[in-house]
C-alpha positions as CSV (number, residue, x, y, z in Angstrom):
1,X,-28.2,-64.8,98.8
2,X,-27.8,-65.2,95.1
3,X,-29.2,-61.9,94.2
4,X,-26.8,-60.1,96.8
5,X,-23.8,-61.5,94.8
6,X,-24.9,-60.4,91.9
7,X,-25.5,-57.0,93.6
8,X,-22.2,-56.9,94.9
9,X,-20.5,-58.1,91.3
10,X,-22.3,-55.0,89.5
11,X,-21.2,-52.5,92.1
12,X,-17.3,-54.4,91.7
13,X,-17.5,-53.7,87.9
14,X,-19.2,-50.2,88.1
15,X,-16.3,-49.4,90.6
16,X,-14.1,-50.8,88.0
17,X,-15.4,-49.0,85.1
18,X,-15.8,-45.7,86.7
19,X,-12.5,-45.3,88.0
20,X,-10.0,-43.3,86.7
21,X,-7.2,-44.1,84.8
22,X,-3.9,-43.8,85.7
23,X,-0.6,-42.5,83.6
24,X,1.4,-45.3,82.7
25,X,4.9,-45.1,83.6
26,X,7.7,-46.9,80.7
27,X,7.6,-49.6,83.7
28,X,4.4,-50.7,83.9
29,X,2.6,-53.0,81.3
30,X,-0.1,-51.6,78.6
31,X,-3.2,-51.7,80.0
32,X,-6.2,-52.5,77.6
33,X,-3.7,-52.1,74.9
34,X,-3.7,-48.5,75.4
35,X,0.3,-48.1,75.4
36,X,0.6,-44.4,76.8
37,X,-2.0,-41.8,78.2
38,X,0.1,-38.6,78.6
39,X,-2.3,-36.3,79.6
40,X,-5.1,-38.0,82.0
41,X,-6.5,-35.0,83.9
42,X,-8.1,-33.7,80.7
43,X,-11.8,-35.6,81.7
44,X,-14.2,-32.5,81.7
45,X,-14.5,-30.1,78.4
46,X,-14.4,-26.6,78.9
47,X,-17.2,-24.4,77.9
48,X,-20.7,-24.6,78.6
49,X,-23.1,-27.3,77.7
50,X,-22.1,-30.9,78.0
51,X,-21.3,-32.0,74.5
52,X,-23.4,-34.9,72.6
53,X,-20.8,-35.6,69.9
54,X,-17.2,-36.8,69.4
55,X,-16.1,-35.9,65.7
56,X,-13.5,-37.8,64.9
57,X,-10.6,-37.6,62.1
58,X,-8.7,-40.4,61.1
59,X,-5.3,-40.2,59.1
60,X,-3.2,-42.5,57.5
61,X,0.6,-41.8,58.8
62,X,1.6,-45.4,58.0
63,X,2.1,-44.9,54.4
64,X,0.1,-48.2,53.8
65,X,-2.9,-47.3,51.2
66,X,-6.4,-47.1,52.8
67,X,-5.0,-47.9,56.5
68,X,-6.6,-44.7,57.4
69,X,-9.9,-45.9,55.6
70,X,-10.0,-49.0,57.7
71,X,-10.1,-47.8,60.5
72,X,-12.6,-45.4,59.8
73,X,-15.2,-48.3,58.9
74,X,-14.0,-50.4,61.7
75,X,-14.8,-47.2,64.1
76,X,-18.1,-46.5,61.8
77,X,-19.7,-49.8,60.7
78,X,-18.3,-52.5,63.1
79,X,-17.8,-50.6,66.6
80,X,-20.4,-47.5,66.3
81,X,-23.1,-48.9,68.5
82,X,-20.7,-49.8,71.4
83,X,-18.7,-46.8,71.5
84,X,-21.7,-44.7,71.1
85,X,-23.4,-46.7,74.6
86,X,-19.7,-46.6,76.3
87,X,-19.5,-42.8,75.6
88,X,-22.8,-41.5,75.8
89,X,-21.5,-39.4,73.3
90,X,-22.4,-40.1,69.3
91,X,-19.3,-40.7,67.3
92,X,-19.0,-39.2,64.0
93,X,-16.2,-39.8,61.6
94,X,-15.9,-36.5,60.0
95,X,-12.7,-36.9,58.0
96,X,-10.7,-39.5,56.4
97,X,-7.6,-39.0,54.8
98,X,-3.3,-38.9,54.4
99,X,-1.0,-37.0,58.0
100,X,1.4,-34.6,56.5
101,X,3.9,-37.7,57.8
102,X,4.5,-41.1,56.7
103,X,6.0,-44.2,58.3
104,X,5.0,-43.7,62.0
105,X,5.2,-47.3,63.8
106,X,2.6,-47.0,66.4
107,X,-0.9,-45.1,66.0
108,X,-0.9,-42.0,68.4
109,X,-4.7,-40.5,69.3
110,X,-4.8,-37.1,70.1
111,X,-7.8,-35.5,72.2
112,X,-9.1,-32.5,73.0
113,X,-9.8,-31.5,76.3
114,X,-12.5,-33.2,78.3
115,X,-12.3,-36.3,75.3
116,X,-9.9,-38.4,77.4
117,X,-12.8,-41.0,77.6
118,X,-13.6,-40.8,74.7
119,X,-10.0,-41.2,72.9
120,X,-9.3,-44.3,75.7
121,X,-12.6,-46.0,74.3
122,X,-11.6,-45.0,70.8
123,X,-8.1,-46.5,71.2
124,X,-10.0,-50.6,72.9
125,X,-12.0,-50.7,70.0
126,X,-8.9,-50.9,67.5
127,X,-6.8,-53.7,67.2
128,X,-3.1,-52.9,68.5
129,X,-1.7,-50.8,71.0
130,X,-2.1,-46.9,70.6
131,X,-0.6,-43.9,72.6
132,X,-3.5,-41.4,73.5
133,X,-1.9,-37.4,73.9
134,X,-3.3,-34.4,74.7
135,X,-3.7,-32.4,70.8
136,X,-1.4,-29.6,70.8
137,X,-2.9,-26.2,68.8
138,X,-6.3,-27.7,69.0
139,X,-7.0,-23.8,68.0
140,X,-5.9,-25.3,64.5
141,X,-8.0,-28.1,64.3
142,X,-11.5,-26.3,64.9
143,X,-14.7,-28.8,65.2
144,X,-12.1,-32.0,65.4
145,X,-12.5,-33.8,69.2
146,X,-10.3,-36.4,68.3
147,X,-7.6,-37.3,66.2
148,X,-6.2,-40.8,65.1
149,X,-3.2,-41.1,63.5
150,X,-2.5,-44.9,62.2
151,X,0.8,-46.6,62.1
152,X,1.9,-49.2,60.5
153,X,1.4,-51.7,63.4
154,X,-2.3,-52.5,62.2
155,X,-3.3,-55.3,61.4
């Protein structure tokens, strides 16, 4: 009897952790501190072969020096392993510096499509809530998965 429960408590949180996540509406509560998800049919990348990387580029839009920098260790030194099992994907920091913008109050993550996983994972493992969006000209940002923009609401 005690194995079955413990049976049926793995299939509960696989069922959990498999599903897919909803759009928020400005109604509802943040869920796993992910304030917004604007774009969550995005789940599959186009193209061929399944990718085994997610390169990631963090910039500072707070206007705080080295915000941008800690987050990159935080994603890179602290959180690698866990993000890296969660995603199945390896997570490489590729870039590190200052958005063309300053001074904006929440962190936004931008994702290419099929790295809507990916970007929600990102977005748990820093402190905060964050509003994940589709990247718009991702044409422009060629070999860049994700993109975090950090705001001044970091810690």
């Amino acid at each position: 009897m005690r194995q079955c429960r413990r049976g049926l408590w793995l299939v509960a949180v696989l069922m959990v952790w498999a599903a897919p996540v909803p759009a928020q509406s400005a109604d509802e509560p943040a869920a796993m501190r992910v304030a917004s998800v604007d774009e969550p049919s995005a789940t599959q990348p186009r193209g061929g072969d399944a990718p085994t990387r997610v390169h990631v580029v963090v910039l500072n839009a707070s206007g705080e020096r080295g915000a941008a920098t800690k987050v990159a260790v935080l994603l890179r030194e602290y959180r690698r392993r866990a993000l890296e099992s969660r995603m199945g994907l390896r997570l490489e920091v590729v870039n590190v510096s200052n958005a063309d913008t300053t001074g904006l109050a929440q962190s936004v993550i931008h994702f290419r499509s099929g790295y809507l996983r990916a970007a929600i994972l990102i977005a748990e493992a820093m402190p905060g809530e964050q509003r994940i969006r589709p990247m718009r000209e991702p044409g422009r940002r060629v070999g860049v998965d994700v993109q975090i923009l950090v705001g001044k609401e970091l810690p």
